[in-house]
C-alpha positions in Angstrom: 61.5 122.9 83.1 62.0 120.9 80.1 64.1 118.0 80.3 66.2 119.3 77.0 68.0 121.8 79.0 68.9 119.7 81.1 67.8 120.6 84.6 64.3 119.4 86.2 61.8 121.2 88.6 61.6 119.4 91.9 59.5 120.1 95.1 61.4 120.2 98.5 59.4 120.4 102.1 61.5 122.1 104.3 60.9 123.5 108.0 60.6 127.1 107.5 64.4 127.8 109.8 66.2 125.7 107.8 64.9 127.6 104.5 65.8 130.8 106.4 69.2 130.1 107.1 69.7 128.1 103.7 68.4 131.9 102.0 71.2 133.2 104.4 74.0 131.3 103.5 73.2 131.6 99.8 73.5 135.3 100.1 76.6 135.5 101.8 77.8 132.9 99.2 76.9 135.5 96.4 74.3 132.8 94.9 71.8 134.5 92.6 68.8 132.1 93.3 67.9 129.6 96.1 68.2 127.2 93.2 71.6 127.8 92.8 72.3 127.5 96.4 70.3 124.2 96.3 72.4 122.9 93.7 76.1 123.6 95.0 74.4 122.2 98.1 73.4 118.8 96.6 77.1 119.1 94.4 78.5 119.3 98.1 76.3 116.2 99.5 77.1 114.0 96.7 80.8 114.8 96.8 81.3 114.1 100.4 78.7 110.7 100.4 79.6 109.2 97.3 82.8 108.1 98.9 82.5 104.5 98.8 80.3 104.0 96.0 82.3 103.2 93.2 86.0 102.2 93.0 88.2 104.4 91.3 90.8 107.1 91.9 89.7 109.7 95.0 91.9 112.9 95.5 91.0 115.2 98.1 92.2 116.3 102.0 91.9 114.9 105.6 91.9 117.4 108.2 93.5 116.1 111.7 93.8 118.2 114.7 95.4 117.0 117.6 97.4 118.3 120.7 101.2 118.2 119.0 102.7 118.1 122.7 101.6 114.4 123.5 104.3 112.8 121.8 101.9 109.8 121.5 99.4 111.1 119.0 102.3 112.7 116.9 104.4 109.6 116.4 101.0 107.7 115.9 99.9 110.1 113.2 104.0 110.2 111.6 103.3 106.1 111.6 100.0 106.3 109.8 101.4 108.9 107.2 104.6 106.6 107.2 102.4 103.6 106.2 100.1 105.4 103.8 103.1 107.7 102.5 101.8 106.3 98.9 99.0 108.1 99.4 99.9 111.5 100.8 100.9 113.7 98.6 101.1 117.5 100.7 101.1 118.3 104.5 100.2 121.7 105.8 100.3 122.5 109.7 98.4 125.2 110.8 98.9 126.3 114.8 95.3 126.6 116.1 96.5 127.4 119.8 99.6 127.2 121.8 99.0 122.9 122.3 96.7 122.7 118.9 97.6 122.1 115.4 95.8 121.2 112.3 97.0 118.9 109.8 96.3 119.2 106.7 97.4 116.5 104.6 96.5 115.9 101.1 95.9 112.5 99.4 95.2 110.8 95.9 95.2 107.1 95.1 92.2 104.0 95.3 89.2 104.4 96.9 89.7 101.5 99.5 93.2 102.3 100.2 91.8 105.7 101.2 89.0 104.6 102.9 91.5 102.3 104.9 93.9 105.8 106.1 90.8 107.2 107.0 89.6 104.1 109.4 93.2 103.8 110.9 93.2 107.7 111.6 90.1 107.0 113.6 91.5 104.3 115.6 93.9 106.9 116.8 92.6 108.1 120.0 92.3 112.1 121.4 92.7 113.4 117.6 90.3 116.0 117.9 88.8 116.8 114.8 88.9 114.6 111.7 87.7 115.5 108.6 88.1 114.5 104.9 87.0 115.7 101.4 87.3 113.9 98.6 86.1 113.4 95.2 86.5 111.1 91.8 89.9 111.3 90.0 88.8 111.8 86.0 85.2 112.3 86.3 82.8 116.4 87.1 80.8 115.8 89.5 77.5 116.7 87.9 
């Protein structure tokens, strides 16, 4: 492809399952090419690992779930979301079982004061799942 139209031909190795499933998931995802699925893919990867790249504003979510009946991990969670309530801007709980909820809480603000939630939140022990997603403030990803 010409590099006027903005997008370049490249050539990926990959083992012959992980193409399969890739062709998979781009169905089901209604993409009309493996291209396409390629580049939301890459869009995806670069979101999630640019992280701590470049400073800046970051808005996106972290997903906690935890056991809400030890009182522990609930009033250690209320204390990190009391600390970074600068940060936090929405908090959605979602019952995933009769002990188990998930936490979805979203954030915006500085890179390192997000990074910094994110590495207290793992300090706090038996939260089963953490997750976060987060992009640049004021810029497309490409």
């Amino acid at each position: 492809m010409s590099k006027d139209s903005g997008i370049e031909r490249v050539t990926v190795s990959l083992p012959t399952e992980l193409l399969q499933v890739l062709d998979e998931l781009g169905r089901n995802l209604g993409h009309n090419s493996r291209s396409e699925t390629v580049r939301a893919a890459t869009r995806d990867y670069i979101a999630e690992h640019r992280f701590g790249d470049e400073e800046g504003w970051r808005v996106g979510v972290m997903m906690l779930q935890y056991n809400h009946q030890n009182m522990k991990i609930v009033q250690q969670i209320n204390h990190l979301k009391g600390r970074f309530r600068n940060l936090i801007k929405s908090s959605l709980y979602i019952s995933t079982s009769e002990d188990d909820t998930m936490e979805i809480i979203a954030i915006r603000g500085e890179t390192d004061n997000i990074k910094e939630l994110i590495n207290e939140a793992m300090k706090i022990r038996r939260i089963k799942l953490l997750r976060w997603l987060l992009t640049l403030c004021g810029r497309a990803i490409p």
